[in-house]
ZALUMBA-856759 format. One record per atom (N, C-alpha, C, O, CB): residue number from 1; x, z, y. Coordinates in Angstrom, 3 decimals, always signed. Each point is the difference from the previous one (the first is absolute). Glycine has a CB too. Layout:
REM ZALUMBA-856759
<node nr="NUM" x="X" z="Z" y="Y"/>
...
REM end
This chain:
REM ZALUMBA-856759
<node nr="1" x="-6.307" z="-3.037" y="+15.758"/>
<node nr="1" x="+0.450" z="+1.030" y="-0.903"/>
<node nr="1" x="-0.904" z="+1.226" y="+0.069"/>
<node nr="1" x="-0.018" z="+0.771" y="-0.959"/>
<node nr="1" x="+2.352" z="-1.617" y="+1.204"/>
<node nr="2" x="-3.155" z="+1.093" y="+0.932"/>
<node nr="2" x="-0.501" z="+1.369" y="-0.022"/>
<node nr="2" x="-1.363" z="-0.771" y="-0.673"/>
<node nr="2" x="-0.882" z="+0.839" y="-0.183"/>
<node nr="2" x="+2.151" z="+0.947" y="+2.521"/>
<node nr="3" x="-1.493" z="-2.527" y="-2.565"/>
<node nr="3" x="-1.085" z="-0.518" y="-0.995"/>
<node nr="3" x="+0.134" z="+0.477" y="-1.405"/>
<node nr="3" x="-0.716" z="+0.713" y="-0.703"/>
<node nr="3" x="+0.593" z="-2.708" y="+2.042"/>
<node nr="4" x="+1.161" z="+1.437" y="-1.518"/>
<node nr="4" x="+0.307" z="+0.249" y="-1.423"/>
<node nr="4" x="+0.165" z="+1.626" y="-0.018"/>
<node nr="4" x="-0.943" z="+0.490" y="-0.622"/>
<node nr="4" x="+2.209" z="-2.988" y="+0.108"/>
<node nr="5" x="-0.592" z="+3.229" y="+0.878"/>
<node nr="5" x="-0.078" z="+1.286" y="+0.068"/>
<node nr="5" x="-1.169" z="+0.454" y="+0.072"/>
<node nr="5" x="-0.132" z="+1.043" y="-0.642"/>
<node nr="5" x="+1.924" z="-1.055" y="+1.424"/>
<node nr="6" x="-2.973" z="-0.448" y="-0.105"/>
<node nr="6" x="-1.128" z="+0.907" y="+0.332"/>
<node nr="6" x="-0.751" z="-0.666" y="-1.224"/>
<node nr="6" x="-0.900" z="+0.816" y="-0.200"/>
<node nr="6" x="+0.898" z="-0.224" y="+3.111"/>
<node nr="7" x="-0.151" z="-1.589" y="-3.836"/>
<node nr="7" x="-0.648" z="-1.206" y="-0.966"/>
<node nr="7" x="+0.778" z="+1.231" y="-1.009"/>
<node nr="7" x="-0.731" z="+0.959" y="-0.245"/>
<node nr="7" x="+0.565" z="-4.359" y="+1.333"/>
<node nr="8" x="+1.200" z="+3.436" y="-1.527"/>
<node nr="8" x="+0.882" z="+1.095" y="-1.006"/>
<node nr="8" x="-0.489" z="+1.332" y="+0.381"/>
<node nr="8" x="-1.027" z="+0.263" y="-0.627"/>
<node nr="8" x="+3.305" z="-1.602" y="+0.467"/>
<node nr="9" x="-1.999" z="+2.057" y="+0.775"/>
<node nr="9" x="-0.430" z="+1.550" y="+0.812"/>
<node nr="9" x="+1.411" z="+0.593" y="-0.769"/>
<node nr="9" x="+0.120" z="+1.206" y="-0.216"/>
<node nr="9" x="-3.513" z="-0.763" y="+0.438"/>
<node nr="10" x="+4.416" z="-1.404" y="-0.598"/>
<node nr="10" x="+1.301" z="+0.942" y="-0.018"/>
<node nr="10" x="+1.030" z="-0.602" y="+0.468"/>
<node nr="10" x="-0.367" z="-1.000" y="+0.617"/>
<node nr="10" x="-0.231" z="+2.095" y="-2.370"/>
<node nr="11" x="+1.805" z="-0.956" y="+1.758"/>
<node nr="11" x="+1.362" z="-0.298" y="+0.704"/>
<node nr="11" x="+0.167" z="+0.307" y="+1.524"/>
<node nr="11" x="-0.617" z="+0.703" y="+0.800"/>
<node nr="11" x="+0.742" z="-2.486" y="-2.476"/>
<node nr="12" x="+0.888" z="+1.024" y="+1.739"/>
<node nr="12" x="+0.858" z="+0.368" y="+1.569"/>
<node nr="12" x="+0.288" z="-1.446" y="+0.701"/>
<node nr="12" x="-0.127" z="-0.940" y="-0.785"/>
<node nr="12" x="+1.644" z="+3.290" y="-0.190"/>
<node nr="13" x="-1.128" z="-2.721" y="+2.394"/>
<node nr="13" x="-0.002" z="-0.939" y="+0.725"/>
<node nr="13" x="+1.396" z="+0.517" y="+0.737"/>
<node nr="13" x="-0.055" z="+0.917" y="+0.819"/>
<node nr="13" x="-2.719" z="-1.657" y="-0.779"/>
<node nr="14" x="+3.907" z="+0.157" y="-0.349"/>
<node nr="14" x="+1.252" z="-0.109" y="+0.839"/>
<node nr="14" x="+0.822" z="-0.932" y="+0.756"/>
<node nr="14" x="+0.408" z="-1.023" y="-0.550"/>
<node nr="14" x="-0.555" z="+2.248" y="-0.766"/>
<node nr="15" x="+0.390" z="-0.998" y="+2.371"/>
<node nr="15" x="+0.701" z="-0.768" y="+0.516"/>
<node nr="15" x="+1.484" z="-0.348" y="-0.490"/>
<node nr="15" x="+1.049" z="+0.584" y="-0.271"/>
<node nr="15" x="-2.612" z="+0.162" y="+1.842"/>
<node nr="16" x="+1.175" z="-1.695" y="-1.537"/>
<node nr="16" x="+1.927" z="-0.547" y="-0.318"/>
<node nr="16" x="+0.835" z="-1.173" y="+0.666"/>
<node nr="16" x="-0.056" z="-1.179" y="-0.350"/>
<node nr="16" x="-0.565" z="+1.772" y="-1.908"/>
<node nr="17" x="+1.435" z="-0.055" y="+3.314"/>
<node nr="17" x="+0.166" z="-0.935" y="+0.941"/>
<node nr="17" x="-0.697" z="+0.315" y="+1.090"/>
<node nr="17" x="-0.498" z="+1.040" y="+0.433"/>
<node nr="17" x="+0.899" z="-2.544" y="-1.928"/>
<node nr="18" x="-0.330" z="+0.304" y="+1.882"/>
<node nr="18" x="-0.713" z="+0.149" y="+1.631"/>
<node nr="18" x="-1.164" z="-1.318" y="-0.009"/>
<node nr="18" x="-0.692" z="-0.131" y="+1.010"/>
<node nr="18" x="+3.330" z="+1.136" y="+0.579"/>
<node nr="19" x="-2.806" z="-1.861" y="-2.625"/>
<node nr="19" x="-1.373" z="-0.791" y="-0.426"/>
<node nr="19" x="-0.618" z="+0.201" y="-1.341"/>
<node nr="19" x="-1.117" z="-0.352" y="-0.382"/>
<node nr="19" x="+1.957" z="-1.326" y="+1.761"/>
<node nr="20" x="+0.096" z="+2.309" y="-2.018"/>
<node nr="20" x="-0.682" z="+0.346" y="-1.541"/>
<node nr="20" x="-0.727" z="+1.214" y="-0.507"/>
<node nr="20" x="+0.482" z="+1.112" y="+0.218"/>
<node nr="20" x="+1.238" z="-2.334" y="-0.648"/>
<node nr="21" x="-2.655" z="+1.110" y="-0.119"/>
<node nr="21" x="-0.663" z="+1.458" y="-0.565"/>
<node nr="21" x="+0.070" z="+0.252" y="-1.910"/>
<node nr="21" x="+0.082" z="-0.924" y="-0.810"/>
<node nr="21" x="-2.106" z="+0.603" y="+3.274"/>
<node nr="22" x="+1.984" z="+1.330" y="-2.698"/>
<node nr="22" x="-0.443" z="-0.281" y="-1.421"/>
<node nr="22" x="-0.826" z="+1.097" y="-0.538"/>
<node nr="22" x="-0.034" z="+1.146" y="+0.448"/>
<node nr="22" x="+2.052" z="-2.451" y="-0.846"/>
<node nr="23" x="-2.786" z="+0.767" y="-0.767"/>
<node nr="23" x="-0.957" z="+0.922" y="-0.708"/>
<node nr="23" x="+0.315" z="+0.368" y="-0.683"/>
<node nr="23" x="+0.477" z="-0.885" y="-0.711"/>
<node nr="23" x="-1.720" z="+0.332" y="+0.987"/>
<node nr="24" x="+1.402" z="+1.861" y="-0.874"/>
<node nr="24" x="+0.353" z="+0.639" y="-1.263"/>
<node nr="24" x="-0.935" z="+1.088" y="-0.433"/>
<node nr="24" x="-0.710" z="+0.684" y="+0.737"/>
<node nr="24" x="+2.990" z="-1.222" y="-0.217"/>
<node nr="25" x="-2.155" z="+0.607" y="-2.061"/>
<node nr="25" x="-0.587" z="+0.848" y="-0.883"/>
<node nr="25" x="+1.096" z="+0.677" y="-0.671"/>
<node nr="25" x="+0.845" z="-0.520" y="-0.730"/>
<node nr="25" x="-2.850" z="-0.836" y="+0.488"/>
<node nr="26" x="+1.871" z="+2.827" y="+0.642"/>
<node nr="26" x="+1.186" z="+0.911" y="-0.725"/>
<node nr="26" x="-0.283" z="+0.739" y="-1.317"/>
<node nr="26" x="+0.888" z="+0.646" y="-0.557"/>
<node nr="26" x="-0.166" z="-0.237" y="+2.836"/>
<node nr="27" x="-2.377" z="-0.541" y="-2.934"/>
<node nr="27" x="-0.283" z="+1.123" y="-0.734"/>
<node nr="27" x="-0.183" z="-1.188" y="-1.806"/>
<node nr="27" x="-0.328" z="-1.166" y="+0.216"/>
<node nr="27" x="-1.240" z="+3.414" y="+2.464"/>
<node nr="28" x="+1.722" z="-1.969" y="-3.734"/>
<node nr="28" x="-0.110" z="-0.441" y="-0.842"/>
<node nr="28" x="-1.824" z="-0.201" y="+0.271"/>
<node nr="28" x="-0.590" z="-1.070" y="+0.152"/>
<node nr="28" x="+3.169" z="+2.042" y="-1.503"/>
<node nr="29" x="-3.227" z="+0.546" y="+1.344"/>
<node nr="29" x="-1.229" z="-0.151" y="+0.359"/>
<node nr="29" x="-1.085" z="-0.954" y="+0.551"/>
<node nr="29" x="-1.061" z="-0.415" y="-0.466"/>
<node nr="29" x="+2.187" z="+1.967" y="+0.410"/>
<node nr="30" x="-0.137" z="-1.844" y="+1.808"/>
<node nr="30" x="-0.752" z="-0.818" y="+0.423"/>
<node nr="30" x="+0.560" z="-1.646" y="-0.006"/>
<node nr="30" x="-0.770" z="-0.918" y="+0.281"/>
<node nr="30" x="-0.112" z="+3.125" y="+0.957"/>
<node nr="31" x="+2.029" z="-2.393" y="-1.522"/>
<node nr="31" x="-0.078" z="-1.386" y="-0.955"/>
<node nr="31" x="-0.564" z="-0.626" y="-0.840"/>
<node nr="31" x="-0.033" z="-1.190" y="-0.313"/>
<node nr="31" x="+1.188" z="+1.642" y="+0.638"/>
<node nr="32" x="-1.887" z="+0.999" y="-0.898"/>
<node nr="32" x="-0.897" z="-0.720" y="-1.344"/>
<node nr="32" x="-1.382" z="-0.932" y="+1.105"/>
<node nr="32" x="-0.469" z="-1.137" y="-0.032"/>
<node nr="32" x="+0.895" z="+3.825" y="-2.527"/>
<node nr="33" x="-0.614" z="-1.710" y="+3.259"/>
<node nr="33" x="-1.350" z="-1.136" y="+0.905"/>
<node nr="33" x="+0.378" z="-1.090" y="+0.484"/>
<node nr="33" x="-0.876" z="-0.830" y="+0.243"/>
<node nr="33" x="-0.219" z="+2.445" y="+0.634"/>
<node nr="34" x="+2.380" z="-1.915" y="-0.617"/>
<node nr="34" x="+0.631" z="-1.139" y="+0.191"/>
<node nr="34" x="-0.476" z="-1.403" y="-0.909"/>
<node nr="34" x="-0.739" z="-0.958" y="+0.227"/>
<node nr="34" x="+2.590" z="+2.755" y="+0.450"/>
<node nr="35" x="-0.869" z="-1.283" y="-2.004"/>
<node nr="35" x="+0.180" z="-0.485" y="-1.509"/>
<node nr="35" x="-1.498" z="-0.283" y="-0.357"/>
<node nr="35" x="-0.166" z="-1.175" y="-0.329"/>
<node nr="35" x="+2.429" z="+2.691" y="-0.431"/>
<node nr="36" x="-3.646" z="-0.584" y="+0.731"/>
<node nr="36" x="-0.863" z="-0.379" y="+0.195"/>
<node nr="36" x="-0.651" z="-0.789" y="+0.445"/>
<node nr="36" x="-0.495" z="-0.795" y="-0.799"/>
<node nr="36" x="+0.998" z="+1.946" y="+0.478"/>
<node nr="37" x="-0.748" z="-1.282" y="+1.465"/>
<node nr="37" x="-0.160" z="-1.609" y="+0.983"/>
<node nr="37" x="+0.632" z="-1.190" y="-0.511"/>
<node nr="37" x="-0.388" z="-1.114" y="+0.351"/>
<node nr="37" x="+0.483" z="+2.347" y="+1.698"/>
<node nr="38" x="+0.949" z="-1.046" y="-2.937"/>
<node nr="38" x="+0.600" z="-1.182" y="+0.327"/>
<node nr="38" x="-0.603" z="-0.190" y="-1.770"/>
<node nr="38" x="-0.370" z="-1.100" y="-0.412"/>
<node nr="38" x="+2.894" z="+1.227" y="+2.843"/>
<node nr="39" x="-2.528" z="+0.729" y="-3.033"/>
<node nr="39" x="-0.512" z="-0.575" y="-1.479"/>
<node nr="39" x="-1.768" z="-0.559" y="+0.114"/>
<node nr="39" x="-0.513" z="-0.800" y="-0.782"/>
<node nr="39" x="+2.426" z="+2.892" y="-0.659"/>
<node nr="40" x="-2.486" z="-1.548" y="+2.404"/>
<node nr="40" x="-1.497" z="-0.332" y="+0.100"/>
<node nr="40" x="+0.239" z="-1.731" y="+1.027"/>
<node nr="40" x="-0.394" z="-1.086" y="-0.424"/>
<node nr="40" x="-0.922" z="+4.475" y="+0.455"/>
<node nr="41" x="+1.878" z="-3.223" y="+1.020"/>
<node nr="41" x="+0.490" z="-1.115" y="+0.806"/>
<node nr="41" x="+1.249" z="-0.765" y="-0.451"/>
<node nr="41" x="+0.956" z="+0.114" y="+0.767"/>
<node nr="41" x="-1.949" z="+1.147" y="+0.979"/>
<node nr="42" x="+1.193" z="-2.074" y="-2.915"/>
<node nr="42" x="+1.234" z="-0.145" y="+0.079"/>
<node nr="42" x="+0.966" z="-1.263" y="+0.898"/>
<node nr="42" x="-0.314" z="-1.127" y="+0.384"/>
<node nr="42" x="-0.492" z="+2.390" y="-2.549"/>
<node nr="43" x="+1.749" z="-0.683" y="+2.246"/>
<node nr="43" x="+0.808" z="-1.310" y="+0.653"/>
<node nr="43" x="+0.158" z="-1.418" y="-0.611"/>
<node nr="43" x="+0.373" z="-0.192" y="-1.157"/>
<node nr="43" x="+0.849" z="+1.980" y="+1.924"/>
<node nr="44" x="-1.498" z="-2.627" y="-0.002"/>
<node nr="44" x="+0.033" z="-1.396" y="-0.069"/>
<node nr="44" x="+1.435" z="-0.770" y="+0.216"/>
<node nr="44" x="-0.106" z="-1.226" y="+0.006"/>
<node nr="44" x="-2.293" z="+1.558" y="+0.775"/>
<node nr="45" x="+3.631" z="+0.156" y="-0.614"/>
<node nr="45" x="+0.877" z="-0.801" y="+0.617"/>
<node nr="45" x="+1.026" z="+0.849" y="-0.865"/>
<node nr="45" x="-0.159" z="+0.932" y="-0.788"/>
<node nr="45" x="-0.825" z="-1.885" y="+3.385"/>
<node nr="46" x="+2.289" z="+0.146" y="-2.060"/>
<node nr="46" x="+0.918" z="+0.267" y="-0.526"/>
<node nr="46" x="+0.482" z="+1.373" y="-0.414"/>
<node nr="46" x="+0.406" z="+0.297" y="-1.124"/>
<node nr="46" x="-0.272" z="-2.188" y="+2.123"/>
<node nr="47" x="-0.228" z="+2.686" y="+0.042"/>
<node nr="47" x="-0.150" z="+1.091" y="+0.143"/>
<node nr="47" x="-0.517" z="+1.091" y="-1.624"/>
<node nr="47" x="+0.641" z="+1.014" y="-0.276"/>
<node nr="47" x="-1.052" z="-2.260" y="+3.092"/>
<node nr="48" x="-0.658" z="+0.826" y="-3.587"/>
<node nr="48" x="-0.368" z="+0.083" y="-1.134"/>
<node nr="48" x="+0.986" z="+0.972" y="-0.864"/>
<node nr="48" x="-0.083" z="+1.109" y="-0.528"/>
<node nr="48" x="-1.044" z="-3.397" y="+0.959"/>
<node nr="49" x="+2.336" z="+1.020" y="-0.249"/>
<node nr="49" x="+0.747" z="+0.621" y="-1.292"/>
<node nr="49" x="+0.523" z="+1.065" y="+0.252"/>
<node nr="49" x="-0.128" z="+0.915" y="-0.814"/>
<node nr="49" x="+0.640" z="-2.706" y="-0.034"/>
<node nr="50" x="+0.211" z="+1.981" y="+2.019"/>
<node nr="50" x="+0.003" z="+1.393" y="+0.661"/>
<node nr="50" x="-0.185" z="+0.982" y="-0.425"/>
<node nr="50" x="+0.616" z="+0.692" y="-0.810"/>
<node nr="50" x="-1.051" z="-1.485" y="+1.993"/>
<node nr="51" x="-1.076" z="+1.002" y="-0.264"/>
<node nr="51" x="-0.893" z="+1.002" y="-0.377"/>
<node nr="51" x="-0.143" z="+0.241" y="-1.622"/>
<node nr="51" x="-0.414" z="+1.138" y="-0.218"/>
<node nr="51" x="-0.766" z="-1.752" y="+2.461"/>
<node nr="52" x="+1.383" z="-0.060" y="-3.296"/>
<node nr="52" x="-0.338" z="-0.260" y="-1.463"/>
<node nr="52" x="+1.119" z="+1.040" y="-0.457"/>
<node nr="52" x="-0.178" z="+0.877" y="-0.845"/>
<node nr="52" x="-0.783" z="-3.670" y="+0.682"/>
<node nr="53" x="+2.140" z="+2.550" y="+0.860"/>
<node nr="53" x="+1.055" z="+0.630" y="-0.143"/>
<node nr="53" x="+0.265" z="+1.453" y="+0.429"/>
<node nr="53" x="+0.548" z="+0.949" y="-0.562"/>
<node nr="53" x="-0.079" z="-3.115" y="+0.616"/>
<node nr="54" x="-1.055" z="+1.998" y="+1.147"/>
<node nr="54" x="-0.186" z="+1.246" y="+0.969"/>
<node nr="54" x="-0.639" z="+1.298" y="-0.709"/>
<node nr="54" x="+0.607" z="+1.054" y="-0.189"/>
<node nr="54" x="-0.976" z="-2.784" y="+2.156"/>
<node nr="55" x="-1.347" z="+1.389" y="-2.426"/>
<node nr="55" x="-0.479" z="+0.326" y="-0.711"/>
<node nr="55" x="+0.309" z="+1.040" y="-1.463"/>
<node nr="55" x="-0.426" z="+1.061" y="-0.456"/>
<node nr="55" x="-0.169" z="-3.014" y="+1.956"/>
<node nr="56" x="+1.588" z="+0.912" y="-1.857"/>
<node nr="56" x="+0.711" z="+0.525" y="-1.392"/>
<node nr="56" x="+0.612" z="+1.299" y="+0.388"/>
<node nr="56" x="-0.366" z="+1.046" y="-0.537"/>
<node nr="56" x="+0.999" z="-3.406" y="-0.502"/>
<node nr="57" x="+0.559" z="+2.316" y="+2.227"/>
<node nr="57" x="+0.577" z="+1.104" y="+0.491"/>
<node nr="57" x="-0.470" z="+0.516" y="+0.204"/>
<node nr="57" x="+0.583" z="+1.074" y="-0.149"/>
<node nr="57" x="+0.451" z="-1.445" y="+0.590"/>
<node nr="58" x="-2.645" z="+0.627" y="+0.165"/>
<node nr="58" x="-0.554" z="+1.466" y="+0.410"/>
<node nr="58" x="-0.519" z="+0.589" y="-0.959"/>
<node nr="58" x="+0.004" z="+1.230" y="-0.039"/>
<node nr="58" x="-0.480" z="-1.739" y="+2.004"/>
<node nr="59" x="-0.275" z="-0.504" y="-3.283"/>
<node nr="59" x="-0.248" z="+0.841" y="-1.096"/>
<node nr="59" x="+0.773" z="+0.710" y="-0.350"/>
<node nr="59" x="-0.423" z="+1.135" y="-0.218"/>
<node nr="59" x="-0.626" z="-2.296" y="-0.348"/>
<node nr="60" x="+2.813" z="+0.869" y="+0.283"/>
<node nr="60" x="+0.532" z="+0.822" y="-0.470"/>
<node nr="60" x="+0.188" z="+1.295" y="+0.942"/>
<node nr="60" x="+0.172" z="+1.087" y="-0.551"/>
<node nr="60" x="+0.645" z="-2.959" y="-0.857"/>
<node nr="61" x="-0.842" z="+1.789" y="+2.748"/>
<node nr="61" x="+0.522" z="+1.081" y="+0.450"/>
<node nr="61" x="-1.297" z="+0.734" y="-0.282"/>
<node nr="61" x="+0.100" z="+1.118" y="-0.507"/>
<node nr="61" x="+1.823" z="-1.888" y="+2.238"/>
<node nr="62" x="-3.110" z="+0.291" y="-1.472"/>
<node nr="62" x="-0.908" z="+0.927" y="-0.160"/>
<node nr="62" x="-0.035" z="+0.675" y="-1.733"/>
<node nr="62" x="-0.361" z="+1.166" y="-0.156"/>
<node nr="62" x="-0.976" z="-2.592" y="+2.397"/>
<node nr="63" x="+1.585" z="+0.900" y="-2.983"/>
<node nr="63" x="+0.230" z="+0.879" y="-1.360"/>
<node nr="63" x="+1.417" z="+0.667" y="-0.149"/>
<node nr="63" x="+0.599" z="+0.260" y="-1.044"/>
<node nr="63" x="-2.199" z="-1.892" y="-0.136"/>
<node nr="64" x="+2.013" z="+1.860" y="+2.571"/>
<node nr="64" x="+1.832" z="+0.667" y="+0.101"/>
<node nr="64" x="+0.655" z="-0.291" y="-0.921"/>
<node nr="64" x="+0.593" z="+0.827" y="-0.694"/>
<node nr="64" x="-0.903" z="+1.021" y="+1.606"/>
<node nr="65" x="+0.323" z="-2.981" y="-1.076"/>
<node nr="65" x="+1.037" z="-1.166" y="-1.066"/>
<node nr="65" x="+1.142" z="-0.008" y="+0.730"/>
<node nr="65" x="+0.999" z="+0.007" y="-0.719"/>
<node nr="65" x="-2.671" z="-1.807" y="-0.240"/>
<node nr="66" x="+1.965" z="+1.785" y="+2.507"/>
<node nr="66" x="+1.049" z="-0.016" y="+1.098"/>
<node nr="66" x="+0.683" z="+0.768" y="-0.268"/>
<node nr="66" x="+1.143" z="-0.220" y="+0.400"/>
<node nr="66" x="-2.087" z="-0.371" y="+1.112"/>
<node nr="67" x="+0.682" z="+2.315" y="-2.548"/>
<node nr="67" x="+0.950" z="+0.909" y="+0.037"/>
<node nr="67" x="+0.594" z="-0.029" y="-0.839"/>
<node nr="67" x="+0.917" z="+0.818" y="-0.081"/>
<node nr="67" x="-1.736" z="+0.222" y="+1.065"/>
<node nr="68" x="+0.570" z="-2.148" y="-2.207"/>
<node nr="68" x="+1.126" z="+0.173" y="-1.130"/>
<node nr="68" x="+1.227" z="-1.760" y="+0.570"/>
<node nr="68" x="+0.131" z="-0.902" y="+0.828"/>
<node nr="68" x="-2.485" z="+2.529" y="-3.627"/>
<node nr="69" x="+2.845" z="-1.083" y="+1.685"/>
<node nr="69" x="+1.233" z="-1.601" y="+0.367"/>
<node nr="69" x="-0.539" z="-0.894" y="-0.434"/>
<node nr="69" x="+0.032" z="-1.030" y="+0.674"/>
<node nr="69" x="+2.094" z="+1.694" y="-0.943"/>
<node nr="70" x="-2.756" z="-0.678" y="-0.858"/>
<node nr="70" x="-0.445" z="-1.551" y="-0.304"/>
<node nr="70" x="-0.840" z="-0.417" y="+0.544"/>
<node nr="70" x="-0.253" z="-1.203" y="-0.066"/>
<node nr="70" x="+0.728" z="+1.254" y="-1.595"/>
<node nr="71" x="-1.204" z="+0.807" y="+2.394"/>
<node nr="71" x="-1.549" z="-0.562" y="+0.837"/>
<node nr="71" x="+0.666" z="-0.391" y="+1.217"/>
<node nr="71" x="-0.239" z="-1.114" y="+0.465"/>
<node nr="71" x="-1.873" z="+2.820" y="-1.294"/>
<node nr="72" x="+3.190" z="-0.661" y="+1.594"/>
<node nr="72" x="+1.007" z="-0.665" y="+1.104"/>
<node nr="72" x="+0.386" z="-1.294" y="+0.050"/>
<node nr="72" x="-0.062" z="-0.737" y="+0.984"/>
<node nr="72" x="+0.853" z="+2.571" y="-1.044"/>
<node nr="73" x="-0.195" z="-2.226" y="-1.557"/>
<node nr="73" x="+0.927" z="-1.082" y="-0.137"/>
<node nr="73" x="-1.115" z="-1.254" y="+0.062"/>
<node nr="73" x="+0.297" z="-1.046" y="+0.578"/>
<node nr="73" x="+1.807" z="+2.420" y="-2.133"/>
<node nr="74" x="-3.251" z="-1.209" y="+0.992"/>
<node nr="74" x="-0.962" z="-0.837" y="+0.176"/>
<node nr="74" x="-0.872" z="-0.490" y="+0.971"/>
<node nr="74" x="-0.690" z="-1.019" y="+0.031"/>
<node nr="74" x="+1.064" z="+1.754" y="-1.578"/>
<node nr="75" x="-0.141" z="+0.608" y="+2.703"/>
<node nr="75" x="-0.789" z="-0.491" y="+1.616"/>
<node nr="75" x="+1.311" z="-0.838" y="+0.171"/>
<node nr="75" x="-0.268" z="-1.176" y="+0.243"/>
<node nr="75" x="-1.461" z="+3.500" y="+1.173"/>
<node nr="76" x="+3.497" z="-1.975" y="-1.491"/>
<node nr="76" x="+0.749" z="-0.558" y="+0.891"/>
<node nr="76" x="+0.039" z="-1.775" y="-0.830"/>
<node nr="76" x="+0.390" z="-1.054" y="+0.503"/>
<node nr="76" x="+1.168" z="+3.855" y="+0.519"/>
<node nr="77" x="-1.968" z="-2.614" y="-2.040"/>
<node nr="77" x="-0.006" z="-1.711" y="-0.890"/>
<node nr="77" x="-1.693" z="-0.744" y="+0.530"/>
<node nr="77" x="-0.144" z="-1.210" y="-0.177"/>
<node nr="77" x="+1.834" z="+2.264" y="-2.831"/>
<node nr="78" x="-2.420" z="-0.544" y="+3.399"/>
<node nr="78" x="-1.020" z="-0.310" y="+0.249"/>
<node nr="78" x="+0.346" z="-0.390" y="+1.450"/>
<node nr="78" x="-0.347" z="-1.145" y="+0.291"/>
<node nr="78" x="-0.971" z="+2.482" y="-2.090"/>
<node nr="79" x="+2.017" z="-0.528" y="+2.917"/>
<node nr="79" x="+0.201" z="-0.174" y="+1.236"/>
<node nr="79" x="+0.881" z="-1.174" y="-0.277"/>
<node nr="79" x="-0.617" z="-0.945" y="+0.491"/>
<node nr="79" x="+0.247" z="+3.323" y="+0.590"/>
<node nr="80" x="+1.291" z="-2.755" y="-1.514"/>
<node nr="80" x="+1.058" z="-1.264" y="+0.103"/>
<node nr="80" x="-1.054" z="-1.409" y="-0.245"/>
<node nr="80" x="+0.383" z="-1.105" y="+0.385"/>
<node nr="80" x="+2.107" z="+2.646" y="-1.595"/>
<node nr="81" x="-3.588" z="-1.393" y="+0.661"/>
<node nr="81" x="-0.814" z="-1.147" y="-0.433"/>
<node nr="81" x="-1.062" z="-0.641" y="+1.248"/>
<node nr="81" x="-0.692" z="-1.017" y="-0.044"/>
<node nr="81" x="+0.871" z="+2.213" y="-2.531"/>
<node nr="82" x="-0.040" z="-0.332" y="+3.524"/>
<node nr="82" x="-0.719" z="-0.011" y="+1.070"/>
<node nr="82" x="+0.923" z="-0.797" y="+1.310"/>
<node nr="82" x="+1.220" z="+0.160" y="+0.058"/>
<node nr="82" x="-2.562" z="+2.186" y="-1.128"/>
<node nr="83" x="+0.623" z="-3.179" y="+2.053"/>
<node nr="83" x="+0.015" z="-1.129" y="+0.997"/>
<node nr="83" x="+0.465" z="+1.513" y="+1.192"/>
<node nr="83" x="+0.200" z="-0.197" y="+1.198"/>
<node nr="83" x="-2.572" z="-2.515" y="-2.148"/>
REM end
């Protein structure tokens, strides 16, 4: 994980538990370098549709589509379609 963190140069590394860690990205900002990588690298596996999905949701938040209701109602219809 501190790979990927230092490979990114953003997020955080937490413990959770007493064997688990996790990586997170808190900023719309630096998700986009995320979202990046993964549109230049893309995923091969199942996983795909996901991210395809995933994707969709951050566009909207990033055009603050999240603050009206119908853009709401459409992350929470977009989230039900998701594994």
């Amino acid at each position: 994980m501190e790979q990927i963190k230092s490979y990114f140069c953003v997020g955080s590394i937490s413990k959770q538990g007493t064997q688990a860690f996790q990586y997170s990205v808190q900023s719309v900002k630096d998700l986009a370098i995320i979202i990046d990588h993964f549109e230049k690298y893309p995923l091969i596996t199942q996983k795909r549709a996901d991210y395809e999905i995933f994707k969709q949701v951050f566009y909207l938040i990033s055009r603050k589509e999240h603050l009206t209701l119908p853009g709401l109602q459409e992350i929470v219809a977009i989230k039900a379609s998701m594994n």
